[in-house]
Phi, psi and omega in degrees: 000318178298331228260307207266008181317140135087008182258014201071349174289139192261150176215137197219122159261162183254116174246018175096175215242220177100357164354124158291130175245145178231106154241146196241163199276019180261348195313177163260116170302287187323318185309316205293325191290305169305356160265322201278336187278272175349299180260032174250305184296324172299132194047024170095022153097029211244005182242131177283022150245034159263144233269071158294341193234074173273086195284131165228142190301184196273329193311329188218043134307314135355281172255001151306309163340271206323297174308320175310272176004299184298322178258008165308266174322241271258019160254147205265129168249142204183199194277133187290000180288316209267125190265030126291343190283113166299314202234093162257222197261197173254172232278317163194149188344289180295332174292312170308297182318331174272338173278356191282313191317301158332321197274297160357274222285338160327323172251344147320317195261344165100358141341107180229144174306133153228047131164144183096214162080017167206152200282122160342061221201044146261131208039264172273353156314287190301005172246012170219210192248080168260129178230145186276158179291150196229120156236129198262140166241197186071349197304203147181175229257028231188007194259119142349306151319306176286325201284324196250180200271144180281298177092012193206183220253047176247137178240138169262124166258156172221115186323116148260173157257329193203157159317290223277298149337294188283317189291341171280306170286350170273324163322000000 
């Protein structure tokens, strides 16, 4: 900061991601899932507000999962030309790898995929770093997965109980 003091230059700091989404069991479900889908997916989960960290109350944890689940599978990953494509790849080989690592170390910690959560490496798939979109369960916010930022098109849901709760934990 000191180095741009007084030279007119905007300075924008990254102060890391992991952004919260928060749904109480009063949400409109379909919206939180279509938001949570969204901003995992947009730009391949590669922007640091994307709502990587998702708490639901435990009353519609359940079928929040279920649902979630449903719209995981159906967004499309593909070529960024082909105007159906939702997804294309990630940025380069080792940031995949480090996001497969993450998931890794993640079902280490008791973590479990409940959809994606693997590398792309059918037909044209196989010539680039395509990953399927991954929602992780089970967390819990004290979980590596949760804590650090991924950078790639993964969601951790994690249980709450309370206001009070969540907000100590997304903070």
């Amino acid at each position: 900061r000191r180095q741009i003091a007084g030279s007119g230059k905007g300075l924008t700091l990254e102060l890391g991601g992991k952004s919260p989404f928060i749904v109480f069991a009063d949400a409109d479900l379909d919206a939180a899932v279509e938001g949570v889908v969204d901003s995992i997916w947009f730009n391949q989960g590669q922007v640091c507000c994307a709502g990587s960290r998702v708490f639901v109350h435990e009353d519609i944890y359940d079928n929040f999962v279920k649902e979630a689940v449903k719209a995981f599978k159906k967004v499309k990953v593909g070529m960024p030309w082909e105007k159906d494509t939702q997804m294309g790849a990630q940025i380069y080989e080792a940031h995949l790898k480090d996001i497969l690592k993450d998931i890794e170390a993640g079902k280490k910690e008791g973590a479990k995929v409940a959809c994606g959560g693997k590398r792309l490496t059918t037909g044209a798939f196989a010539k680039g770093c395509f990953m399927e979109p991954t929602l992780i369960v089970d967390v819990t916010n004290d979980m590596k997965i949760a804590q650090d930022e991924i950078f790639g098109p993964v969601a951790v849901v994690i249980k709450v109980k309370t206001e009070e709760e969540v907000i100590k934990m997304a903070n």
